[in-house]
C-alpha positions as CSV (number, residue, x, y, z in Angstrom):
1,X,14.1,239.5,115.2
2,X,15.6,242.9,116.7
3,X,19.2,242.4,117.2
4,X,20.6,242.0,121.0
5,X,23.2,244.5,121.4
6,X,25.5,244.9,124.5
7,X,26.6,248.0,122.9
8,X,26.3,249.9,119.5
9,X,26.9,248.2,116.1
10,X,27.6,250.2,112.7
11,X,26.7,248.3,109.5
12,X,28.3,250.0,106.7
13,X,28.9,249.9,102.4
14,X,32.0,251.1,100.3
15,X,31.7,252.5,97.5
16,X,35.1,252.3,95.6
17,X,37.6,253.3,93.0
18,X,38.3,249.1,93.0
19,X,39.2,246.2,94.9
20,X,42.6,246.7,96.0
21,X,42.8,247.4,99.7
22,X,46.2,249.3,99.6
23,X,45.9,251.7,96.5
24,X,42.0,252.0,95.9
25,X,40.1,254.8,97.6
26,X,36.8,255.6,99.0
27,X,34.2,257.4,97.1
28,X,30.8,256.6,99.1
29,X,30.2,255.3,102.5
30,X,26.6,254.7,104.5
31,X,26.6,253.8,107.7
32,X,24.2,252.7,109.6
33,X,24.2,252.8,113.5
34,X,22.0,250.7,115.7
35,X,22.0,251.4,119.1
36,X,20.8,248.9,122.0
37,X,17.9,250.2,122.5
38,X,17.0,250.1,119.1
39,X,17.5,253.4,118.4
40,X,19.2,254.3,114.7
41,X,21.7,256.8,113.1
42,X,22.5,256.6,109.3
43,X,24.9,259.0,107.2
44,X,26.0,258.5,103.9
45,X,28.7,260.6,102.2
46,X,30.2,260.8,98.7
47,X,34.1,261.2,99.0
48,X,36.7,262.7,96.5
49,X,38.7,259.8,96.3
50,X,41.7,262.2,94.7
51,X,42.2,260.0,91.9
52,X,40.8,259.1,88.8
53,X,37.5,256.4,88.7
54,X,37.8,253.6,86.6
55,X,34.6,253.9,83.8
56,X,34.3,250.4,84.7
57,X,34.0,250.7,88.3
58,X,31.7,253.5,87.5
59,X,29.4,251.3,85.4
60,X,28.9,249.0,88.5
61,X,28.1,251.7,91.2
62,X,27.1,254.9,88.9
63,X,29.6,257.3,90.8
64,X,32.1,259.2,88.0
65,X,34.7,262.0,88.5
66,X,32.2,264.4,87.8
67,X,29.9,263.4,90.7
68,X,32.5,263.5,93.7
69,X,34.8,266.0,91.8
70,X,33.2,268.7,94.5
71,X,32.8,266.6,97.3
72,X,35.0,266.2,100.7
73,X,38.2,264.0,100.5
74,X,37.9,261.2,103.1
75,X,41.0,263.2,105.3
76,X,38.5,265.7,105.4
77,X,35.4,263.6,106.5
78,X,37.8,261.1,108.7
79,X,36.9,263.0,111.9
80,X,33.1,262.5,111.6
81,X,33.3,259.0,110.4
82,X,35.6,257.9,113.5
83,X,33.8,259.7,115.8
84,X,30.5,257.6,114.4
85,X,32.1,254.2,114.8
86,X,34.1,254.8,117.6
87,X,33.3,252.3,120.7
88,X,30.8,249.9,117.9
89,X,30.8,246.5,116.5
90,X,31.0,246.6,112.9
91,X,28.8,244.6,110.1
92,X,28.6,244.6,106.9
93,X,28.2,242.2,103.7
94,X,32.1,240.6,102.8
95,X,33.2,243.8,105.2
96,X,35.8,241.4,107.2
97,X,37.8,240.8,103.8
98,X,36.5,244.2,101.7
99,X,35.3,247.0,103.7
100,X,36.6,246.7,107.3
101,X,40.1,246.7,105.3
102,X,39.7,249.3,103.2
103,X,38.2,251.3,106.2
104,X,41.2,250.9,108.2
105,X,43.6,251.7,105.4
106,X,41.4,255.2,105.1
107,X,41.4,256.2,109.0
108,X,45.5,255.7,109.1
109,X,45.8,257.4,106.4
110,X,44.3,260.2,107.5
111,X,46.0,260.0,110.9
112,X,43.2,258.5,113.2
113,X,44.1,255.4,114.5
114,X,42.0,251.7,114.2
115,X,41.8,249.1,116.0
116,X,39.3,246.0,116.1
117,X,41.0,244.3,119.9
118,X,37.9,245.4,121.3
119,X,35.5,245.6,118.4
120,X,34.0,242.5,116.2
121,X,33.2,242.2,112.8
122,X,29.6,240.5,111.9
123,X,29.9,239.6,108.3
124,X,26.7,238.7,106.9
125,X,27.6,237.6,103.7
126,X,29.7,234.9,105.3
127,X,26.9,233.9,107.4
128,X,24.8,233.9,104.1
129,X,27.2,231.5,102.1
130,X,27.7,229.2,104.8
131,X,23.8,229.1,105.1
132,X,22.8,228.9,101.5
133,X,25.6,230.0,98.9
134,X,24.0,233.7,97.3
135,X,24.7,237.4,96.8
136,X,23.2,240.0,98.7
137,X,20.4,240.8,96.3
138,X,19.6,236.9,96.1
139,X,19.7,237.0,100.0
140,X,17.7,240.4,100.4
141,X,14.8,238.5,98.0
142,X,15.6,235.1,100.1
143,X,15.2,236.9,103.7
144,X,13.3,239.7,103.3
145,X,11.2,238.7,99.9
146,X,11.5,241.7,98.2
147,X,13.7,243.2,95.7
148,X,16.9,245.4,96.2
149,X,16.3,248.6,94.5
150,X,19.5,250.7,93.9
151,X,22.2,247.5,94.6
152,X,25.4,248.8,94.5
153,X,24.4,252.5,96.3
154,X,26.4,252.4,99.3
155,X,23.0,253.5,101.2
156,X,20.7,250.6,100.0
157,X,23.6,248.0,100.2
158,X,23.6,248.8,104.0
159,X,19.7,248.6,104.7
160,X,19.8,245.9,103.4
161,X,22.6,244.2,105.1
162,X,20.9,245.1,108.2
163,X,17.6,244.0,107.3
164,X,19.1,240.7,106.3
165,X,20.6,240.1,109.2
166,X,17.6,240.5,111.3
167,X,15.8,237.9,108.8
168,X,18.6,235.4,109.5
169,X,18.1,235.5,113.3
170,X,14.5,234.8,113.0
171,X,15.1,232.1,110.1
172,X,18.1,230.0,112.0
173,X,17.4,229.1,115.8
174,X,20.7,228.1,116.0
175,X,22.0,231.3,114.8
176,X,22.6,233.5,118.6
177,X,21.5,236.8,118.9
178,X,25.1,237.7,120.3
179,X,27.4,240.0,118.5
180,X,30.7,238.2,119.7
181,X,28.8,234.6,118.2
182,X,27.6,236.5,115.1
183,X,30.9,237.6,114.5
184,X,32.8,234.3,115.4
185,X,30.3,232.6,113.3
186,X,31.4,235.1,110.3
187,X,34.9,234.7,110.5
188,X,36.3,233.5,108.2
189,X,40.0,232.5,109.6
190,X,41.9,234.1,112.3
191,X,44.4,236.7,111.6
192,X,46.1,239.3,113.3
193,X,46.0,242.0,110.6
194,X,43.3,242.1,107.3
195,X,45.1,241.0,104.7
196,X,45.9,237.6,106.0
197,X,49.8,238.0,106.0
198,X,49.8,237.5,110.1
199,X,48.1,234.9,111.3
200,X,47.8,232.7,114.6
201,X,48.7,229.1,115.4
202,X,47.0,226.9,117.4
203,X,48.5,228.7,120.7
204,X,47.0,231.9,119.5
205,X,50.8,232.6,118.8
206,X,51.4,235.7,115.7
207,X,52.9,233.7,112.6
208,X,53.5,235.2,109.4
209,X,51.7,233.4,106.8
210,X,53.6,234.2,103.6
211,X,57.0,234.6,101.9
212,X,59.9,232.9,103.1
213,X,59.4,232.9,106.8
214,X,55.7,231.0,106.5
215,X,54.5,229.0,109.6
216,X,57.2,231.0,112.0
217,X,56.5,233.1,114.5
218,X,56.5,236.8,113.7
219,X,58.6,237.9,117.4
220,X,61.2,235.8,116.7
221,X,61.6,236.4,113.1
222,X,62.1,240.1,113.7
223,X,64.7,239.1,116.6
224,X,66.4,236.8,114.1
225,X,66.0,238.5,111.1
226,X,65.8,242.4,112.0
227,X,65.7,244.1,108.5
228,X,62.8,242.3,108.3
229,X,60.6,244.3,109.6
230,X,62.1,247.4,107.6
231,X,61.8,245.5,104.4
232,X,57.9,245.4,105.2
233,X,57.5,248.8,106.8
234,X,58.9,250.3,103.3
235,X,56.9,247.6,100.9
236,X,53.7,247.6,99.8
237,X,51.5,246.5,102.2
238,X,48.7,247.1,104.1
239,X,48.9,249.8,106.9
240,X,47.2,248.0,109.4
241,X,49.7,245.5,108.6
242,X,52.2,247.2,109.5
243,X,50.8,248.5,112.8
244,X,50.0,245.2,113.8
245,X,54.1,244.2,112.8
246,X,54.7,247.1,115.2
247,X,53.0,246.2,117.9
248,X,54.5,242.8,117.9
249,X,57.5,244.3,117.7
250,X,57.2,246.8,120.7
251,X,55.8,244.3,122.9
252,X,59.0,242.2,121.9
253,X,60.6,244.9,123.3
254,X,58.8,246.1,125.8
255,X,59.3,241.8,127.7
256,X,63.0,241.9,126.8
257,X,63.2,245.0,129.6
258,X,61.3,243.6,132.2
């Protein structure tokens, strides 16, 4: 089943240094752009993550020092890869905990700005566990019935997220062919920023969800409690986090004037 789109969707794969959204780097992306008419656009680029590969992350997805020492940083490539996903959905396979993250620490880093208010995330691996508990080659063989050549190339990763998708669609009725219900479906839990330090009560209120101010709301904490939000701006956390503390912050602001 072809995918109804309202507008474009990019499904995309990180390749990475690790696993740590803060401090781990870029050093492959694919992305895959489907269009509502059907139409697609793919690039894949290897990126000098400026900082040494782990051999053991190298081991899992084959990219050393030596392959990417010559290749563009991700500030260099930033500009191409915004311009790509600007105005599109986003999918991917565990992208709304891994790779929509790690995405979003790269483009602020590099001085482009991100923002999902109007953008969702379809995560298929979610939709896959909650449907029958596997891994994306186990759910490329399940779907699709074929094998995943090249797992863990940021390039094959992403076909095959795509292609999975599509197989889901035709193999649950129940599943909409709606980005907005795909993505809904795929959510895991509802948080303001990535990381799951801000979340939302039941009156779709921001809360923080750690540390000791848990359960209260993130606007009055920072009325309350102003360091607060310095203390976080200057720790180690998440930029998008932090943007998302900002906002709150200036909106605060921005009532208290009117």
């Amino acid at each position: 089943m072809e995918l109804n789109l309202k507008k474009p969707i990019c499904f995309f794969d990180l390749e990475t240094t690790g696993v740590n959204i803060t401090k781990d780097r870029i050093v492959e992306i694919s992305i895959l752009k489907v269009f509502p008419n059907g139409n697609k656009e793919s690039k894949t680029w290897l990126v000098n993550p400026e900082m040494p590969i782990p051999p053991a992350t190298t081991e899992i997805h084959g990219i050393s020092d030596e392959k990417v020492a010559n290749e563009p940083t991700f500030k260099q490539l930033a500009s191409k890869v915004h311009e790509m996903i600007k105005g599109c959905d986003l999918g991917g396979f565990n992208s709304n905990r891994f790779d929509i993250p790690l995405l979003a620490e790269e483009l602020l880093r590099a001085g482009y700005d991100f923002d999902m208010k109007n953008t969702v995330g379809v995560d298929v691996q979610t939709i896959f566990h909650k449907m029958e508990k596997r891994t994306l080659s186990a759910a490329y063989k399940f779907y699709c019935d074929k094998d995943l050549e090249g797992a863990h190339s940021a390039e094959a990763d992403t076909m095959a997220t795509y292609e999975v998708l599509k197989a889901q669609l035709d193999r649950y009725p129940e599943l909409e062919n709606d980005t907005k219900f795909l993505a809904d479906f795929s959510s895991r839990n509802q948080f303001a920023d990535f990381a799951g330090f801000i979340a939302f009560n039941n009156k779709k209120e921001e809360v923080f969800s750690f540390g000791k101010h848990k359960g209260k709301l993130v606007a009055q904490v920072l009325e309350d409690e102003p360091g607060y939000f310095g203390w976080i701006q200057n720790a180690d956390f998440p930029l998008y986090t932090k943007k998302v503390l900002t906002a709150i912050r200036l909106r605060k602001l921005n009532n208290s004037f009117k």
